[in-house]
Every structure is written in C-alpha cells, then in structure tokens.
N, C-alpha and C positions, 0 to 999 in steps of 0.2 A: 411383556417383560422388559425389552427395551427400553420400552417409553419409562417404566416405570424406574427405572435406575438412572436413566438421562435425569428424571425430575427429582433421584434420590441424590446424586452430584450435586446440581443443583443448589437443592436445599442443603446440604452440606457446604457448599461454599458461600450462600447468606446467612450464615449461621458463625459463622468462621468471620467473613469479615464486620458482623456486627459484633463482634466479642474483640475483638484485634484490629480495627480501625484499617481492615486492609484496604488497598484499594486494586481491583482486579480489574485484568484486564482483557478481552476474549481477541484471541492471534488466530486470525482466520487463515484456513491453509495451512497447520504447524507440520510440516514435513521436519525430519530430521536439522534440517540445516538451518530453517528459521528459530526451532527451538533453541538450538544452541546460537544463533547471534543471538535472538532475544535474552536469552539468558547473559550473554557474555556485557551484550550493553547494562543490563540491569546489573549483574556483579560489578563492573565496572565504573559504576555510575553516571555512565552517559544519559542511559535515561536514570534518572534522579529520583525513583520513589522510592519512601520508605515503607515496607511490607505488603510488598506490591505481588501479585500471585498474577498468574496466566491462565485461562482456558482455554485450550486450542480445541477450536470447532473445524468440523469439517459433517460432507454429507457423503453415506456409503459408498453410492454410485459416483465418485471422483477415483480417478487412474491412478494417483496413489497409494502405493501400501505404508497405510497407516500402524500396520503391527510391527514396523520398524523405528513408525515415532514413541512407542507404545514399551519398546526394547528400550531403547536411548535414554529415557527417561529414569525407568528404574535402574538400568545398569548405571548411569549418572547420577542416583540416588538425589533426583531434581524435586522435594519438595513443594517448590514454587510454583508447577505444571501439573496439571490434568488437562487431559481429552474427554469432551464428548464427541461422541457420532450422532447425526440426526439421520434417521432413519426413511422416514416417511418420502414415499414417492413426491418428485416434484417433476413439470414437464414447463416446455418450453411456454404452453400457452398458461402455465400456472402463473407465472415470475410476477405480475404485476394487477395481483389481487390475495385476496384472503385464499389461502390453500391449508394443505398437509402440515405444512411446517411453522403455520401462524403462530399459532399458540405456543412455540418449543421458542419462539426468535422472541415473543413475547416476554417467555420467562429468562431469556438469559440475559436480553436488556434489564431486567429487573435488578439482576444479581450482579451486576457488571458498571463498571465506572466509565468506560471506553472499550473503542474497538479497532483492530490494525489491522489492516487488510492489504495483503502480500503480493507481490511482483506475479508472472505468470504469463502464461500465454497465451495467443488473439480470442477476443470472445464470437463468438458466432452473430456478422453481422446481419442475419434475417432477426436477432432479437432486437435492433435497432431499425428494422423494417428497411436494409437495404439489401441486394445482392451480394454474392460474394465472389471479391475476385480472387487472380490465380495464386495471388502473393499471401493471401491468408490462409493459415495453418490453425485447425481447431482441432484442437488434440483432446481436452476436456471440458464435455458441454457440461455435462451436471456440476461441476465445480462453477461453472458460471450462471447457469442456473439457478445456484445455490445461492451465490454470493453476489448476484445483481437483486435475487427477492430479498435479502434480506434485508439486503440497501434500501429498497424498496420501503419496508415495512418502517424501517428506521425513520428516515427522510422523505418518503415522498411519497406515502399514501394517501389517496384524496390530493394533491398538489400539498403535500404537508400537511393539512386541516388534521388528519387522525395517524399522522405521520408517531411513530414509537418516541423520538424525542420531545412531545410537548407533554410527553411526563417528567421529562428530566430537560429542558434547553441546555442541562451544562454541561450532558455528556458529550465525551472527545470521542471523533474520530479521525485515524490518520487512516490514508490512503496512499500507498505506495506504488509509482508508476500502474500495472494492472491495477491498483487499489483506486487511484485517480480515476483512470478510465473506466471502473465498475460503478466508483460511485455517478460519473458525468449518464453513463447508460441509464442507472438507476433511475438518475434526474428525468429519462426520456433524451439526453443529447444524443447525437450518433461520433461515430468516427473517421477518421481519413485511416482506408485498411493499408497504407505504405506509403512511407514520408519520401522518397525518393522520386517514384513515380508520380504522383497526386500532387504533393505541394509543390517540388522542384522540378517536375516536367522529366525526371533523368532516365535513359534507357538503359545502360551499363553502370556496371559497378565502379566500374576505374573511373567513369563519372564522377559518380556517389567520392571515390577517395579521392580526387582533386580539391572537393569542397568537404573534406574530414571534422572542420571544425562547426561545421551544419548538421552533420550527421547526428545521430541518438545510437547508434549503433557502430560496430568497428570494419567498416566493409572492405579494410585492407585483409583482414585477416579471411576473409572469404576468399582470395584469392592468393592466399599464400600458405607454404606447407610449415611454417613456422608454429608450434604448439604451445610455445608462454607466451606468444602475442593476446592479451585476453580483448576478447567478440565485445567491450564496449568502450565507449566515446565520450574523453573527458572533455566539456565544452561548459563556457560560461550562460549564467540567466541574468534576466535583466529583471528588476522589480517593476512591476506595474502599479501596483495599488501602495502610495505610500503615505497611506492612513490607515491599512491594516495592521493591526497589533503585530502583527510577526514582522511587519517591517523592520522593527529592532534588532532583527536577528542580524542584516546586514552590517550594521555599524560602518567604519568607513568605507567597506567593499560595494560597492553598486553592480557590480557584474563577475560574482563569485564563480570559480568552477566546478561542476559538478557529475557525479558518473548516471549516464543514459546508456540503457543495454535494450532498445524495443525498436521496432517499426511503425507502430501505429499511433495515432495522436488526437485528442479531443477536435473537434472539427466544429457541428454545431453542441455549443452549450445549453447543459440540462435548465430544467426549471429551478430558478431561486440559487445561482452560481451565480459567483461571477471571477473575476480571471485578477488573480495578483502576480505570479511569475510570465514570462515569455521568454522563447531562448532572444536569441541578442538581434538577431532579424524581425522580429515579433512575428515570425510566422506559426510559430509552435508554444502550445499553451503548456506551461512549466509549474501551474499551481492552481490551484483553484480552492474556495472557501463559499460555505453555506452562507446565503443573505440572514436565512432566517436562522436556522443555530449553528452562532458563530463557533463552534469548538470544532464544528467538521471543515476538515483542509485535507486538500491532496494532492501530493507532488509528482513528477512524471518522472523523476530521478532516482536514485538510490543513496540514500542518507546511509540506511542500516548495511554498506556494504564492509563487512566486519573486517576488512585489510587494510581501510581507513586507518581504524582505530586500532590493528596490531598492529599498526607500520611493516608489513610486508612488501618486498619485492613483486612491480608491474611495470608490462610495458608494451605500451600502445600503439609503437610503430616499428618497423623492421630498422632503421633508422637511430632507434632511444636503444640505451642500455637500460639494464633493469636499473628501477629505483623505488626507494619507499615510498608507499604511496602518500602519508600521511606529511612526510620531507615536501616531496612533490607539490602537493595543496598547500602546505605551508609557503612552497615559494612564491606561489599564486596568488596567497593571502586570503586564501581560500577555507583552513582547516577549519580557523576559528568560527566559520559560517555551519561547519557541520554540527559541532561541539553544542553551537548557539540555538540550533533547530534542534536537537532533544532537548535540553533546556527549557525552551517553550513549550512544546506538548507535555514535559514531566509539570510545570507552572499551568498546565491546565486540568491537573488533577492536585496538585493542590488543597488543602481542605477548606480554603476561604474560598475557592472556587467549584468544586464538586456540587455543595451544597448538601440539601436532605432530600433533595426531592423523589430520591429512588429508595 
C-alpha cells in the first residue's frame, strides 16, 4: 500500500507540472527547518523560480520525526510541499548498486527538475572503506544510506555509463556542505573525519581558536559558556576554476566570505569531480562540480542559512557585539556573492536550460 501511494504522489505531481509548467524540485532531508528556509527563499525570491513546488524525500529508518515535517506543512497551509517516505529496506552493503529503492529514485528523477541535498552529520566512514576515528559522530546511518545511494543512482552508476542523469544531463543538483560530501562519497571519494587534527596537525581546541579564521567550525564557543555565540565560522574561499560558469557569481570579490558549521572535508575526490572553490590556504575543498553533468555543484558552506537573508543579529566571537548578519557580509563585500549563488542554480532551471528531456 505504501508503494502504491509513493507512486500515486508521484504521478500526481507529473501531471501537475506538465499542465503548469512547474518546475519541481525534490529537498532531501526536509525536516521542519529546511522546509521553512526553502520556502522563505523561494517566497522571497532568492531562489528565483517561477511555480516552482518541492518534494521532500526522505527514508523511514532516518532519526527524524518526519510527522513534524508533516504538521508544519499543513498547519502552514504550504501548497508548494509534499513528502514522500521511501520505504523499502536499504543496508550499508546495498548503497552502491541496484537495490530496494532503485526503481522509487528512478521515478522521482523522472518527475523532478533538480535535487538539494542538506547539511547534516558525519557519514559513516567504513562506507568510504576507512576506519573510524574518535572525533566522528554517526548519529544517522540510514539517512546516509539513503542519500549516498541515491547519489549513486543519479551520478555514478557504472562510473556514470547508466548513471540516472544521462536521461536528463540538465538536471540540477545542489549539494550543501553534507550535500557536497554525500555527493564526493557517492562519486567513491573518501573524507578527512576532522579538519583540525588531519589537515592542521592541532591537538587542543585553543589551538583550533588561535587559527579561527581556518577553521569551518566555531571552536571558541566549545569552550565558553556564552549561548548567542553561534558553533560556526565565518571565513573566506578562494575560486579555483575560473572558467567554470559559476565563476560569475564572484564578480569583483575573489575571496568572498562565507558560513562553515562541519568538521569534516572532501579529502580524496570522487570519480568525474573536480574542485572549483578552496578555502584561502587551498587546503580545504570549498566546491566541487560534475565533469560530466555540468548542473551538479556542491558547496562545503551554507548559502541557505536563512539569518543571511533576514538580516538577524550574530556573533562569532566573545570579543564582537551582535550584528546583522546580512550588514556584516555586506561589509565584506560578501552579500552580493550569496544573492549571486541562488541566482545561478534558479538560471539553471530555467526553461531554455531544463530542456525536455525528462
């Protein structure tokens, strides 16, 4: 019965945007809070499309309670949002073949323009075939499970050869911070499980906060009882690839700054990647984009972090008074880099870009 209402959404929603020109987009992970930023930037018009609908996917067995995303929605009388649940058992030895869920990731690529896939936390490195050290924290396998096979099926099945986009090369994917790192696994890359330890050799934290502006993470606030200090680290990137199309997005900033809230970081890169951002040491890869379809990019940052674009009061060190955030990156010369990156992902849905192919 499951199955059978997943596949009745579904068709329901290619039905809908073949009558209304929508273009839809499936928000992997939609907890409460990503629904409402997604939604606030689409009202908003940061992301830029017009009749643009969401389906937030996710799979049972993730540690979210999903009948909270489930509340939100209708008590927010949100239109624009549906959930499916995929059901179907998946294991760790399924992730990087035809399984349970083939045919369900099948049909939502079909019905779907793009895919955005959400921040989160450490994936279990035995699925990268390394050990795991002490500083990694797996708090939900099946969500990664879930969202490293799918990535899979998308991009990298057979090395791409029967990969899900060489039905469509012009579907988008964005990938944010975890979204990056799901997709670089997907690809078969691995990870560095703690930038502190691994890349910078550091044994203490008060290490870690001498060199604050290296960091991805706020590690003053690990050590102080301060509660509006918020746990991330505003630091500039550097463009690497400047003949990728999103190069535009810089205009005269060359080393924009931008909010990192993780630990861990692409280390070696997947198959058919290759690296457009690095923070300012180039030790840390800050972006990455498919050789082969060019719509898939993933950033190790947080674009969608929605205090940006309210102009809300933050503050990063015991040191700063509060300020707007949105003031703040302005000073930096930074905002207009945020503004400019939905711009381009909404420009790649586009209808001269979309295409027909799905």
């Amino acid at each position: 019965m499951k199955k059978f209402l997943i596949l009745l959404i579904i068709a329901n929603f290619y039905f809908i945007s073949l009558a209304n020109d929508t273009i839809t987009i499936l928000l992997i992970h939609p907890t409460v809070k990503n629904i409402n930023t997604f939604n606030y930037l689409s009202l908003n018009k940061i992301i830029d499309i017009d009749n643009v609908k969401f389906i937030g996917v996710y799979h049972k067995d993730e540690q979210y309670d999903y009948s909270k995303s489930k509340e939100f929605i209708a008590d927010s009388n949100l239109t624009n949002f549906s959930l499916v649940e995929l059901s179907n058992p998946i294991e760790k030895t399924d992730i990087y073949k035809d399984n349970n869920l083939s045919s369900q990731f099948d049909s939502l690529f079909l019905i779907s323009n793009a895919a955005i896939f959400t921040g989160g936390d450490d994936i279990s490195p035995s699925v990268y075939g390394n050990k795991t050290k002490f500083l990694t924290s797996i708090d939900d396998p099946y969500r990664h499970y879930f969202e490293i096979s799918f990535l899979y099926h998308l991009i990298e099945k057979d090395n791409g050869k029967t990969a899900l986009l060489n039905k469509n090369p012009n579907y988008a994917i964005l990938g944010i911070c975890l979204g990056m790192q799901t997709i670089n696994v997907a690809a078969k890359g691995t990870m560095y499980q703690d930038i502190p330890t691994e890349v910078y050799k550091l044994k203490c934290i008060e290490d870690a906060v001498k060199i604050q502006s290296k960091m991805h993470k706020n590690y003053s606030k690990l050590i102080s009882d301060d509660k509006d200090m918020i746990g991330a680290s505003l630091h500039p990137i550097l463009l690497k690839d400047i003949e990728n199309p999103i190069s535009k997005i810089f205009n005269d900033n060359k080393m924009p700054y931008v909010l990192s809230w993780h630990h861990q970081a692409v280390k070696k890169i997947g198959n058919n990647l290759k690296v457009i951002f690095t923070s300012e040491d180039k030790k840390i890869i800050e972006g990455l984009n498919h050789t082969i379809f060019k719509n898939v990019y993933g950033v190790q940052f947080h674009p969608e972090y929605i205090k940006i674009y309210k102009n809300q009061e933050i503050r990063f060190n015991l040191e700063d008074k509060q300020k707007a955030f949105a003031d703040l990156l302005k000073e930096k010369n930074s905002y207009q880099f945020h503004i400019e990156l939905w711009r381009f992902f909404s420009s790649l849905l586009s209808p001269s870009c979309i295409g027909t192919s799905n």
